[in-house]
N, C-alpha and C positions, 0 to 999 in steps of 0.2 A: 456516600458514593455506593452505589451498588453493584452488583455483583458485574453484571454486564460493564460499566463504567472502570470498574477493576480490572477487568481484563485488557480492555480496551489503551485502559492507561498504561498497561503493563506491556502490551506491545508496542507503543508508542515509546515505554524506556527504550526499550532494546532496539528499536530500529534509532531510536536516536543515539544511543553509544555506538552502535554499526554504520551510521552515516556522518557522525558529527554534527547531529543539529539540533535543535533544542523540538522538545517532544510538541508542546505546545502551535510551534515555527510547522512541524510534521502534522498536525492535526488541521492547522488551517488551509491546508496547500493539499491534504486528503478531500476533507469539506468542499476545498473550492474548484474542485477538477486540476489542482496545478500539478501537471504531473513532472513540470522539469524543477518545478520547485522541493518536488519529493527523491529527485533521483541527481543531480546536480553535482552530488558530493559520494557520488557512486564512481565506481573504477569504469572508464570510459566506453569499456565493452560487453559491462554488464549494462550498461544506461542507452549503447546502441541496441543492444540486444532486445531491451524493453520496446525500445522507439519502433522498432523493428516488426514486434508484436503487437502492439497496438493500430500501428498502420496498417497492416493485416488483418483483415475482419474475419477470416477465415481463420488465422490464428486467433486472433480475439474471442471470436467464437467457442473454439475448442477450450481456448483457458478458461471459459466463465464457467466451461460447461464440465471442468476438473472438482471432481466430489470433493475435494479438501479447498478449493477455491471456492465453492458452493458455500461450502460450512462454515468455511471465515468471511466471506460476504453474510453470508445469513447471521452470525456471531457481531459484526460491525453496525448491521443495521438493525437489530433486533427483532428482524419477522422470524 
């Protein structure tokens, strides 16, 4: 595994002790755009809150366009 893959794996622990769900279960619902499959097991106002942003392209926008949102998109996919 390398280095990238390490990290990767390593957020994937912690959001799965943070949601209850198994890392693996988080990685393919990442992969596959499931995004209520990734927030499901969230407190219900943190999982509206997201729904919230997302439907908002306008918020969408501004989030993708967040330097540390950048950096961990760019860290996830490798460019």
């Amino acid at each position: 595994m390398n280095r990238k893959e390490q990290e990767i794996q390593s957020l994937l622990n912690s959001l799965s002790r943070k949601l209850g769900k198994n890392p693996e279960t988080l990685r393919q619902n990442a992969q596959n755009g499931n995004i209520d499959g990734l927030i499901d097991n969230m407190d219900k106002k943190q999982a509206e809150k997201i729904r919230s942003i997302l439907n908002d392209e306008k918020k969408t926008k501004q989030l993708l366009n967040n330097p540390e949102v950048k950096a961990l998109m760019k860290k996830l996919t490798g460019e």
